[in-house]
C-alpha positions in Angstrom: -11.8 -46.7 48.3 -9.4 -44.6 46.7 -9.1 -40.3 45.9 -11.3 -40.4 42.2 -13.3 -43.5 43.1 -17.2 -42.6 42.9 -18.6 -43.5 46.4 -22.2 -43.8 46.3 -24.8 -41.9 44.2 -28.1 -40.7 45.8 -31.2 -40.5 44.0 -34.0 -38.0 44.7 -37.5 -39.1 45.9 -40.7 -38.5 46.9 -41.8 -41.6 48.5 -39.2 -42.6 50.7 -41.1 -45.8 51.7 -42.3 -46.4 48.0 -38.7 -46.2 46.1 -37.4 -48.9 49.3 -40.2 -51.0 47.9 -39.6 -50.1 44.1 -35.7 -50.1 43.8 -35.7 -53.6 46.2 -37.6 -55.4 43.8 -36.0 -53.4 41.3 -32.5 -54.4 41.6 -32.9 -56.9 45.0 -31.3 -53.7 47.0 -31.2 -54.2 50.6 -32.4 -50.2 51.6 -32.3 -50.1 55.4 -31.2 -46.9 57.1 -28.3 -46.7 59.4 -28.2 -45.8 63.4 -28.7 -41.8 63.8 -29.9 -41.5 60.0 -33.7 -42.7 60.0 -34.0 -40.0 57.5 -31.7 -41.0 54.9 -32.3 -44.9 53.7 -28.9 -46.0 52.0 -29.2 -49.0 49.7 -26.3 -51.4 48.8 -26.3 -53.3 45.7 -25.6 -56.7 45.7 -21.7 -56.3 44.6 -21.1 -54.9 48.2 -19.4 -52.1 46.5 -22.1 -49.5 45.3 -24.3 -47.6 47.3 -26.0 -44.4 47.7 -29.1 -43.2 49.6 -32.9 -42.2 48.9 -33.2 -38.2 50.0 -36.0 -36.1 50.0 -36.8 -34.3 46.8 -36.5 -30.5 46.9 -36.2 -27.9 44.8 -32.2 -27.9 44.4 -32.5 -31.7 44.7 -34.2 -33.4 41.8 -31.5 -35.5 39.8 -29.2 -38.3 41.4 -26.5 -36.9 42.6 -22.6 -38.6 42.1 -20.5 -38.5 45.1 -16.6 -39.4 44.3 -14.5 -39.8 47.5 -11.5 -37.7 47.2 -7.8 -37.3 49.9 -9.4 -34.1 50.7 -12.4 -31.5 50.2 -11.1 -28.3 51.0 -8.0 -29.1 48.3 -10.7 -30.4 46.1 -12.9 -27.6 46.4 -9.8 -24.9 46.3 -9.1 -27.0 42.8 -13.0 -27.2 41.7 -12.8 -22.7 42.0 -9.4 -22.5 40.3 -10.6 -24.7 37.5 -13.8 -22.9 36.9 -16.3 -24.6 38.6 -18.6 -23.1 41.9 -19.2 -24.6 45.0 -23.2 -25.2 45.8 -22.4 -26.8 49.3 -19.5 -26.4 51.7 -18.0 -28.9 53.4 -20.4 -30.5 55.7 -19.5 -33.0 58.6 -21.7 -36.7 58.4 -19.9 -38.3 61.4 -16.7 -37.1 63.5 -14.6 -38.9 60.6 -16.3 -38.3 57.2 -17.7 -35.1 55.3 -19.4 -34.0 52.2 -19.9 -31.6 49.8 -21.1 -30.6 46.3 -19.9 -28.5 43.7 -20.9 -27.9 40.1 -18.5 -28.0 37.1 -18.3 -25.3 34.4 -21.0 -27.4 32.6 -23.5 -26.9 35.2 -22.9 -30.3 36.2 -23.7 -31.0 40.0 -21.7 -33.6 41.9 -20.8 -34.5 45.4 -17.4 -35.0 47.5 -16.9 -37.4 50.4 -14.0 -37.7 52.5 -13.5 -40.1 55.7 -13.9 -43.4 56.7 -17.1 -45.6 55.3 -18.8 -47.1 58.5 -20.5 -50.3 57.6 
C-alpha cells in the first residue's frame, strides 16, 4: 500500500463473537484473529485487499473508524495540527514495525493513521 491508501476500517461492536457470525455470512468474511491479538478479530474481504478489525465498543468508540496508511505519523500528525485538525490518539506502536493513531479533522471527523509493514 501506498501514503493516502485507506488500510483497513474497524467497526465497533458489542458482540465480538456475534458480528464474526453476522459479517461472515454477511459478506463471506473470513474474521479470525491473529497471533498475540485474541482481542482484536480482523476480517479480510474476499478481494484480499480490504480489511479492518471488530473492537470493543466504548464510549469514544462507537462509529467505524477509517485508517489510511500514510510515509509517516508524526509528519502526518505535525500536518493534521497545522491544518486545523486535533489529535485524539498519539502514535501508538502495534508491532516493532507498524503504528497507529487517530486524529479528528476540523469537521469533527474521526480517522486513523497506520504506518509500517502489513504482516499477513
Amino acid at each position: 500500500m501506498a501514503h493516502g491508501d485507506i488500510t483497513h476500517i474497524d467497526i465497533p461492536v458489542s458482540d465480538v463473537a456475534a458480528a464474526q457470525s453476522f459479517f461472515g455470512a454477511l459478506f463471506g468474511w473470513n474474521i479470525e484473529a491473529p497471533p498475540g491479538f485474541e482481542d482484536y478479530p480482523m476480517w479480510h474481504a474476499p478481494n484480499k485487499i480490504s480489511g479492518g478489525g471488530l473492537a470493543p465498543r466504548d464510549e469514544g468508540f462507537t462509529q467505524p473508524r477509517s485508517y489510511v496508511e500514510v510515509d509517516s505519523i508524526d509528519a502526518t500528525l505535525e500536518l493534521v495540527e497545522a491544518n486545523g485538525g486535533s489529535i485524539l490518539k498519539p502514535k501508538e506502536e502495534i508491532t516493532a514495525t507498524s503504528w497507529w493513531a487517530v486524529f479528528a479533522d476540523p469537521d469533527g471527523n474521526v480517522i486513523g493513521l497506520y504506518e509500517g509493514m502489513t504482516e499477513v
